[in-house]
N, CA, C and O atoms as a DFTB+ gen file, in Angstrom:
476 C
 N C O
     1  1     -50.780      -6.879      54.782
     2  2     -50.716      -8.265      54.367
     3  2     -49.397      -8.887      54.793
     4  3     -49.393     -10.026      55.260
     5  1     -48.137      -8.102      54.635
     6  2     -46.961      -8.765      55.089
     7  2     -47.023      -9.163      56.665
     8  3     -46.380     -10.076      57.183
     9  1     -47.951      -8.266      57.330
    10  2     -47.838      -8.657      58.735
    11  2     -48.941      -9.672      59.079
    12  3     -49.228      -9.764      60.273
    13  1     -49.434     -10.253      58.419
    14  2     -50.209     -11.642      58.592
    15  2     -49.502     -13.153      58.353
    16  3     -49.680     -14.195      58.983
    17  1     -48.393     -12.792      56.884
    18  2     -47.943     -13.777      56.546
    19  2     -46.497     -13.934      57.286
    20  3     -45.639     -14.803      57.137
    21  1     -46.530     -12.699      58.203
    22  2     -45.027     -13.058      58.760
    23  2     -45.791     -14.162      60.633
    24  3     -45.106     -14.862      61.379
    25  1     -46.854     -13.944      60.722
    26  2     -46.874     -14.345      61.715
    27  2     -47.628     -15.637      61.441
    28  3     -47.992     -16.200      62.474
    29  1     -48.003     -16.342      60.128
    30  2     -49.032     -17.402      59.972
    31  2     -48.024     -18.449      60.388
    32  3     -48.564     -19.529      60.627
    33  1     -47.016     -18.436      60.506
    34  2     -46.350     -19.623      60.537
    35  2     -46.401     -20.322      61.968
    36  3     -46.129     -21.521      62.036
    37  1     -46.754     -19.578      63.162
    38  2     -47.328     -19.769      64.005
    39  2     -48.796     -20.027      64.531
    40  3     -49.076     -19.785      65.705
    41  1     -49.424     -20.360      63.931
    42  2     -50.565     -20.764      63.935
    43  2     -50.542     -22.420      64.333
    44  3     -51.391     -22.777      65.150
    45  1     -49.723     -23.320      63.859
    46  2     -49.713     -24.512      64.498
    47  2     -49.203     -24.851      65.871
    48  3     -49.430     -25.829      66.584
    49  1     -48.643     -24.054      66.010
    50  2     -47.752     -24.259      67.731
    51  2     -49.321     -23.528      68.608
    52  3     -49.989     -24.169      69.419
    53  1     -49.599     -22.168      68.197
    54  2     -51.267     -21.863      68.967
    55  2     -51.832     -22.843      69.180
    56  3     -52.189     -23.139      70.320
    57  1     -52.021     -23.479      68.299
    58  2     -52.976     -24.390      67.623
    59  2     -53.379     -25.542      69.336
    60  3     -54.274     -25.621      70.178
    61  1     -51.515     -26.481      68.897
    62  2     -51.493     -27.374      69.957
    63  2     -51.540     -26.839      71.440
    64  3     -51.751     -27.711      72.283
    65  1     -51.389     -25.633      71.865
    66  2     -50.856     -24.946      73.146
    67  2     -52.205     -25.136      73.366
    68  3     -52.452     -26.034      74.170
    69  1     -53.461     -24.370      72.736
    70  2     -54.721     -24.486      72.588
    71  2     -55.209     -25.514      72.744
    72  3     -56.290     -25.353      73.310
    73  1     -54.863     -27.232      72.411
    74  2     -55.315     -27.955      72.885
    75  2     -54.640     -28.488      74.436
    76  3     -55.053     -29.289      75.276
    77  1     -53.981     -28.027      74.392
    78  2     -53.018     -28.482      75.933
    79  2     -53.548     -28.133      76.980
    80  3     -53.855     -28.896      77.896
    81  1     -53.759     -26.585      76.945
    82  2     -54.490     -26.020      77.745
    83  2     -56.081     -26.460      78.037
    84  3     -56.541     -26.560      79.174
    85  1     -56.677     -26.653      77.070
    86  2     -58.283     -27.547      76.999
    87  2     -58.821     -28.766      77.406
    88  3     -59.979     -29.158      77.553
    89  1     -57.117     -29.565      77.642
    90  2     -56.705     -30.699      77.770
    91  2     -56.545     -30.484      79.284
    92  3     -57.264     -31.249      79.928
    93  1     -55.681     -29.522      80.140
    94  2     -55.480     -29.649      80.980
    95  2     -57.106     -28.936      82.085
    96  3     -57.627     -29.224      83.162
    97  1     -57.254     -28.305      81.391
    98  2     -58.481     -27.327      82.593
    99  2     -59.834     -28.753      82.122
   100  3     -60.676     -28.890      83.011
   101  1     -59.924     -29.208      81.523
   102  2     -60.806     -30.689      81.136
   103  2     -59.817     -31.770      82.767
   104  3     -60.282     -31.700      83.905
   105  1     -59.020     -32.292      82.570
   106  2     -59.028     -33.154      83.428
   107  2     -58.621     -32.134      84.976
   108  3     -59.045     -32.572      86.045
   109  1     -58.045     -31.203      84.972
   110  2     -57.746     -30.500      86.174
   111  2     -59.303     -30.538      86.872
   112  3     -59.373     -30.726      88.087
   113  1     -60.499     -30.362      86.107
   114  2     -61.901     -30.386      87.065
   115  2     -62.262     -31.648      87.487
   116  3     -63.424     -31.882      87.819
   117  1     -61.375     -32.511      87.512
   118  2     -61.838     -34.235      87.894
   119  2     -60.853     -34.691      88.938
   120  3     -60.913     -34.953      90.140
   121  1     -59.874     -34.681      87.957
   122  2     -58.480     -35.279      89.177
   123  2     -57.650     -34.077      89.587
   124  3     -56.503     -34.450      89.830
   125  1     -57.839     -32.523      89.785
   126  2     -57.164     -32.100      90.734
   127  2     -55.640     -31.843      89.889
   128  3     -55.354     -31.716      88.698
   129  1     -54.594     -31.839      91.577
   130  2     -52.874     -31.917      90.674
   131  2     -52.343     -32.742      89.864
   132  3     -51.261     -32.529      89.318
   133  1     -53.432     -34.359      89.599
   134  2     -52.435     -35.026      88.629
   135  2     -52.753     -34.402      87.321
   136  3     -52.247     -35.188      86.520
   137  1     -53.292     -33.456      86.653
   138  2     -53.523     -32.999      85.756
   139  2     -52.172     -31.630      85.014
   140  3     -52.128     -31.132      83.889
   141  1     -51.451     -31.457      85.974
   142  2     -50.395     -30.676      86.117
   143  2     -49.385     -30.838      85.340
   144  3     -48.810     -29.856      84.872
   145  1     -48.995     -32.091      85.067
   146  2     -47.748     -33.235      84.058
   147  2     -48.194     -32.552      82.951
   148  3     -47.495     -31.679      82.436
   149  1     -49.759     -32.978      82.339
   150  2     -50.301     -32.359      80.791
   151  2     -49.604     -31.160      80.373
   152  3     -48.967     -31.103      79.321
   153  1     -49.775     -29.754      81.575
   154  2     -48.964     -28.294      80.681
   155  2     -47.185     -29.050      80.547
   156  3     -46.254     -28.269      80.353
   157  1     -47.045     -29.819      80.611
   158  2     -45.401     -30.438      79.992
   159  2     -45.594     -30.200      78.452
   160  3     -44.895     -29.531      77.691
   161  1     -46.645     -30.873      78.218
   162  2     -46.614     -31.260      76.861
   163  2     -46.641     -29.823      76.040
   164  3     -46.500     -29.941      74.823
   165  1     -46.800     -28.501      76.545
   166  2     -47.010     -27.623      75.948
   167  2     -45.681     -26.742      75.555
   168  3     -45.690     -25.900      74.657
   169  1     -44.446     -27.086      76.426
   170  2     -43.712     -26.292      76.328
   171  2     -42.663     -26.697      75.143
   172  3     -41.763     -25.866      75.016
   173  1     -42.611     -27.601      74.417
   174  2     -42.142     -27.340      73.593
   175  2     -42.680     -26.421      72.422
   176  3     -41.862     -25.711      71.838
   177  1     -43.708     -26.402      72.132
   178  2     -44.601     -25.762      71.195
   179  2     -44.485     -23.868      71.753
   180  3     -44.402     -22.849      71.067
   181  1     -44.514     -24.001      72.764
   182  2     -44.881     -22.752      73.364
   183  2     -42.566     -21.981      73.091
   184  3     -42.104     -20.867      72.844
   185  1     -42.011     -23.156      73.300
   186  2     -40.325     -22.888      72.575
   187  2     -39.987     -22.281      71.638
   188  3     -39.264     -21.298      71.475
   189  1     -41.006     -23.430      70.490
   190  2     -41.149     -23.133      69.001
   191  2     -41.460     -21.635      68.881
   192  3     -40.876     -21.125      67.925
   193  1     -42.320     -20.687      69.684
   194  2     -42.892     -19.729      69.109
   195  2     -41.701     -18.474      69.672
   196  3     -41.385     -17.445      69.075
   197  1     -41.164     -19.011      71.106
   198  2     -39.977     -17.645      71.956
   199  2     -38.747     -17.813      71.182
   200  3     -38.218     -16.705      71.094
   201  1     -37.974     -18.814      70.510
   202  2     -37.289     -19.383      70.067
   203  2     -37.252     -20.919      69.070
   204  3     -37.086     -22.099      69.381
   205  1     -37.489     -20.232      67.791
   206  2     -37.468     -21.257      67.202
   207  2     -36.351     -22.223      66.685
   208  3     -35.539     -21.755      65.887
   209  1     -36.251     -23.406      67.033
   210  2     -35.125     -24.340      66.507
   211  2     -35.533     -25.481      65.263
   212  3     -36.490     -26.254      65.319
   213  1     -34.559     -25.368      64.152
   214  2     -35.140     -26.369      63.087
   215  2     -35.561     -27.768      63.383
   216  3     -36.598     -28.323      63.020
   217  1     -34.494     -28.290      64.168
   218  2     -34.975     -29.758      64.265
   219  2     -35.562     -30.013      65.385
   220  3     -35.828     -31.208      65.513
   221  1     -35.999     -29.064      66.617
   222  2     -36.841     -29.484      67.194
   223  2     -38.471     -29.311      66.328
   224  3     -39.532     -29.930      66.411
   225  1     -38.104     -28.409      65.692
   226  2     -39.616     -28.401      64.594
   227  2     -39.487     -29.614      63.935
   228  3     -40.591     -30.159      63.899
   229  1     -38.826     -30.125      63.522
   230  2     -39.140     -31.342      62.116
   231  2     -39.215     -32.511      63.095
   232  3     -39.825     -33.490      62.663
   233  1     -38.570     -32.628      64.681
   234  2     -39.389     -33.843      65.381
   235  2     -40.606     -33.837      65.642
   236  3     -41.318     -34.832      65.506
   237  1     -41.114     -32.426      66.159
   238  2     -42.302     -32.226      66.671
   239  2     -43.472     -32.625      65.523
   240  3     -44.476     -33.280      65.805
   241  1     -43.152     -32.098      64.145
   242  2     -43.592     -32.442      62.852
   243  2     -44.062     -33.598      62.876
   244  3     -45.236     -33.965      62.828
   245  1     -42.805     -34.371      62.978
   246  2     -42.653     -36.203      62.674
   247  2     -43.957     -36.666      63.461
   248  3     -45.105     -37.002      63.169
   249  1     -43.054     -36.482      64.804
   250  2     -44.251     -37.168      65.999
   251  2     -45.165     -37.321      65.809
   252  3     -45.756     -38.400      65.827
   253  1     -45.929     -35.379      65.351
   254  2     -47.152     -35.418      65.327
   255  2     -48.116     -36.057      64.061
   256  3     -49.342     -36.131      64.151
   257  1     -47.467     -36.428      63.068
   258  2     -47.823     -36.816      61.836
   259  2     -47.873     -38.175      61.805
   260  3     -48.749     -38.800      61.208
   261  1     -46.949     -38.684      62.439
   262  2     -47.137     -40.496      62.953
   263  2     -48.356     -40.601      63.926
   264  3     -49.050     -41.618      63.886
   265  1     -48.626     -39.652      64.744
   266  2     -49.605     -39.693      66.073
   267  2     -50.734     -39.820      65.468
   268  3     -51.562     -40.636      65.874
   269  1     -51.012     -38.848      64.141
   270  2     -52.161     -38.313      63.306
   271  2     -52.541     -39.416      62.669
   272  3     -53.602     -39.956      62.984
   273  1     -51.711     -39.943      61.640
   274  2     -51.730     -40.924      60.756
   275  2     -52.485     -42.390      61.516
   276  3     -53.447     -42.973      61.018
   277  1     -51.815     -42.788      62.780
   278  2     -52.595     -43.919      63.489
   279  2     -53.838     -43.505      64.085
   280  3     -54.848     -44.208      64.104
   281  1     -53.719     -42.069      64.688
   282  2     -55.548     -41.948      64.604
   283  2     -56.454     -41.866      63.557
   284  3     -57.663     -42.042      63.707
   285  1     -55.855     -41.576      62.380
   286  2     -56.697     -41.480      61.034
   287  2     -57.527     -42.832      60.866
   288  3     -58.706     -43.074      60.610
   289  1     -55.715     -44.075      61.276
   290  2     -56.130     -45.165      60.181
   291  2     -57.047     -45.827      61.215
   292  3     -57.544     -46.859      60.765
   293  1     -57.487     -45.482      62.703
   294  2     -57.712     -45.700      64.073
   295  2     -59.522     -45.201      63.422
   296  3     -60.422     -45.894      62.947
   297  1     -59.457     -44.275      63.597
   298  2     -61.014     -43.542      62.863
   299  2     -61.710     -44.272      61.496
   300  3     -62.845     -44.748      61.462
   301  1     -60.703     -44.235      60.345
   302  2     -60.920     -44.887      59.574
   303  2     -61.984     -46.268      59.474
   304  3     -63.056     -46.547      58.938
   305  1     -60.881     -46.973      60.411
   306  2     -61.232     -48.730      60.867
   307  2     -62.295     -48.284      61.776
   308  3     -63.016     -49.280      61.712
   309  1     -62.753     -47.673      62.388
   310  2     -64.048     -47.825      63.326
   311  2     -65.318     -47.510      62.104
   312  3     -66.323     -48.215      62.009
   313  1     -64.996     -46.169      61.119
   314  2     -65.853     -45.718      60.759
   315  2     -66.448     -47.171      59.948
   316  3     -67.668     -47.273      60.077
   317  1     -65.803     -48.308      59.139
   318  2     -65.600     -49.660      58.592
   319  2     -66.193     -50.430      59.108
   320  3     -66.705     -51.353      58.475
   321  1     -66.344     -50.276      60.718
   322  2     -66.662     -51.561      61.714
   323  2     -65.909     -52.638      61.505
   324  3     -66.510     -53.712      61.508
   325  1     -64.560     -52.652      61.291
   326  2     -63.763     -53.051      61.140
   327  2     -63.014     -53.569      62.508
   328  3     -62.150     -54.440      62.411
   329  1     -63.342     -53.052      63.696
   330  2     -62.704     -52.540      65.080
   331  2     -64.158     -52.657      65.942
   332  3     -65.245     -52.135      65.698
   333  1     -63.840     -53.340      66.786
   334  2     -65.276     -53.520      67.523
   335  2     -64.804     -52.814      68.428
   336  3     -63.735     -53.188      68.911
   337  1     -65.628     -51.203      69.107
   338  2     -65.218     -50.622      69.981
   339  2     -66.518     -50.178      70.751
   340  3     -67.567     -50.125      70.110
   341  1     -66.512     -49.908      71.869
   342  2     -67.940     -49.908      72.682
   343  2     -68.433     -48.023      72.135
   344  3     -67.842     -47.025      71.721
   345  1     -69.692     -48.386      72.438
   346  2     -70.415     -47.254      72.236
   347  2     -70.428     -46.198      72.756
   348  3     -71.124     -45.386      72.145
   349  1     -69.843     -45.738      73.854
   350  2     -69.294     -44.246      74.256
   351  2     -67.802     -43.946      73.184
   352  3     -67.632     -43.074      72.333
   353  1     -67.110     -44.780      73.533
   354  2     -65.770     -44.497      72.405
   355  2     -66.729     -43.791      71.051
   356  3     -66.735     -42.602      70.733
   357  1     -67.465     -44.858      70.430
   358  2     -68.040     -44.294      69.071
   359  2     -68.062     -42.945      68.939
   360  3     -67.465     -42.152      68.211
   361  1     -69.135     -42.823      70.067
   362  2     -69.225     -41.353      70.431
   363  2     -67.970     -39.956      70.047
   364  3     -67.928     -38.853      69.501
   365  1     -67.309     -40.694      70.588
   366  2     -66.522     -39.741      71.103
   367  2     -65.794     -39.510      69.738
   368  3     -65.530     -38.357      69.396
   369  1     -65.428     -40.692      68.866
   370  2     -64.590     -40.755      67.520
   371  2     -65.427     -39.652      66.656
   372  3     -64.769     -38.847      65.997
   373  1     -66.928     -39.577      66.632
   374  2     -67.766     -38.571      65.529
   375  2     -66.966     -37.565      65.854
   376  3     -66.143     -37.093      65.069
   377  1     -67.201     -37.043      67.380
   378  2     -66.808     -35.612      67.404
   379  2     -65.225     -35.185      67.054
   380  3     -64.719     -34.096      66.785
   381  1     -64.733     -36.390      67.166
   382  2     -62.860     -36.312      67.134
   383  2     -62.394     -36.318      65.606
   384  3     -61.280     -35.951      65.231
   385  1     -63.306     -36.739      64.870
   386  2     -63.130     -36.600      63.629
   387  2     -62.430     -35.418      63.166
   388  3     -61.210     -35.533      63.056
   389  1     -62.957     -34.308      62.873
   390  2     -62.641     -32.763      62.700
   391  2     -61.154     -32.528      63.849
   392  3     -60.177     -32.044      63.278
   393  1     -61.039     -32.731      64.833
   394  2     -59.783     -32.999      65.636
   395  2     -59.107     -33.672      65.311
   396  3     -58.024     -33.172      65.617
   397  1     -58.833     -35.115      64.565
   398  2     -58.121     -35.730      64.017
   399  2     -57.463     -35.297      62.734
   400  3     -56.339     -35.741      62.495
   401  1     -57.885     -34.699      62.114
   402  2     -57.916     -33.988      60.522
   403  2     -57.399     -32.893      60.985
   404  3     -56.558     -32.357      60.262
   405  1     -57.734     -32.236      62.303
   406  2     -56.830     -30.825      61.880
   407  2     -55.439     -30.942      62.897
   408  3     -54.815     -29.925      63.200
   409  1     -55.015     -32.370      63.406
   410  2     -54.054     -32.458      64.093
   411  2     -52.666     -32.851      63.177
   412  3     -51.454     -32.661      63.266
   413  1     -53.736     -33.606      62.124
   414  2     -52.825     -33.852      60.759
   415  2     -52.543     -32.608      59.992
   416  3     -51.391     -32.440      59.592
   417  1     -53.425     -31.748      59.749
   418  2     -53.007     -30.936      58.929
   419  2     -51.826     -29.986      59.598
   420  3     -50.887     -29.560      58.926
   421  1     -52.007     -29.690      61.107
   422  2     -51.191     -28.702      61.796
   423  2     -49.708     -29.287      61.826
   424  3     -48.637     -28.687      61.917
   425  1     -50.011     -30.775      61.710
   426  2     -48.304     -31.615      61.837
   427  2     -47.896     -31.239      60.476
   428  3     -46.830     -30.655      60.285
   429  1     -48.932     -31.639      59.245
   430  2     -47.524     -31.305      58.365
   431  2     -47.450     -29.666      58.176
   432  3     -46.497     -29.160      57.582
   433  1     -48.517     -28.878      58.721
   434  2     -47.621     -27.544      58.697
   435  2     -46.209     -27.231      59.262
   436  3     -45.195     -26.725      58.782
   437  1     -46.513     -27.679      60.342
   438  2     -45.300     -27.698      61.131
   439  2     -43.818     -28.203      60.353
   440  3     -42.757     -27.609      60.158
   441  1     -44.294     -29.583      60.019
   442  2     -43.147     -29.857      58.894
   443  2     -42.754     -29.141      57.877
   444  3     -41.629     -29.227      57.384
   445  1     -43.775     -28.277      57.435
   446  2     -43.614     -27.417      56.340
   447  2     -42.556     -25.943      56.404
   448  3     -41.739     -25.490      55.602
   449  1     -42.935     -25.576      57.493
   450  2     -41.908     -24.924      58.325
   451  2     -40.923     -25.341      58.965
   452  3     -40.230     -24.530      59.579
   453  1     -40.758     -26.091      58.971
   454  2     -39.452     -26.751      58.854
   455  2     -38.380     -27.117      57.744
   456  3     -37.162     -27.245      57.870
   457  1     -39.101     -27.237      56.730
   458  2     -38.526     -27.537      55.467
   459  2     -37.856     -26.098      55.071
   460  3     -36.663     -25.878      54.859
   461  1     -38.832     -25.279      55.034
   462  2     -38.333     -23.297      54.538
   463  2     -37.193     -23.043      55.294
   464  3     -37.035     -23.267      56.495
   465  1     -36.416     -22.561      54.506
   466  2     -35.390     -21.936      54.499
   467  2     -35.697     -20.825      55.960
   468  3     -35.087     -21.057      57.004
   469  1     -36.661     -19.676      55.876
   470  2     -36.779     -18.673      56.952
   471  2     -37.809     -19.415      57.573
   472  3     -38.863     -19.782      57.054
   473  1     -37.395     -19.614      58.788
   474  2     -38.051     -19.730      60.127
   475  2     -37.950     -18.973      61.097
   476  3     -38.563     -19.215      62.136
């Protein structure tokens, strides 16, 4: 059991690397090398896990919890019809739902680990 809870704290940095990567082999089958920039976005997360630093965790936190929060209130307002948005988007918001919710939850983990004392 100790060797589960020493490594759970990494589960949110997987998490995003996991979408980076899904992110990148998704547009790499369309446009080729401009898809290349995207693994950028991974290396901080992929930092977090070789070397962890506090306050690059509590930005990464922030970011991602502001990012989350406007897609929430973004999902929210469509689910309302509040937001007139064309019908493939719709689409796409059902399935992003469950992705939106667990992008929030992984940000404030992240923050959460940040807050603890052992990191």
């Amino acid at each position: 059991m100790k060797y589960i809870s020493q490594y759970t704290k990494f589960i949110p940095y997987f998490y995003f690397i996991s979408i980076v990567a899904y992110w990148f082999t998704d547009i790499n089958k369309t446009e080729g090398l401009t898809a290349y920039p995207i693994l950028l976005l991974g290396i901080p997360f992929l930092w977090q896990i070789i070397k962890p630093n506090r306050q690059l965790n509590f930005v990464l936190g922030i970011t991602f919890v502001c990012v989350s929060s406007y897609l929430i209130l973004v999902y929210l307002f469509n689910m309302l019809n509040m937001l007139s948005i064309s019908p493939s988007i719709k689409v796409f918001m059902v399935y992003g739902g469950v992705f939106i919710l667990l992008n929030f939850i992984m940000a404030l983990w992240i923050i959460r680990n940040s807050i603890h004392k052992s990191f």
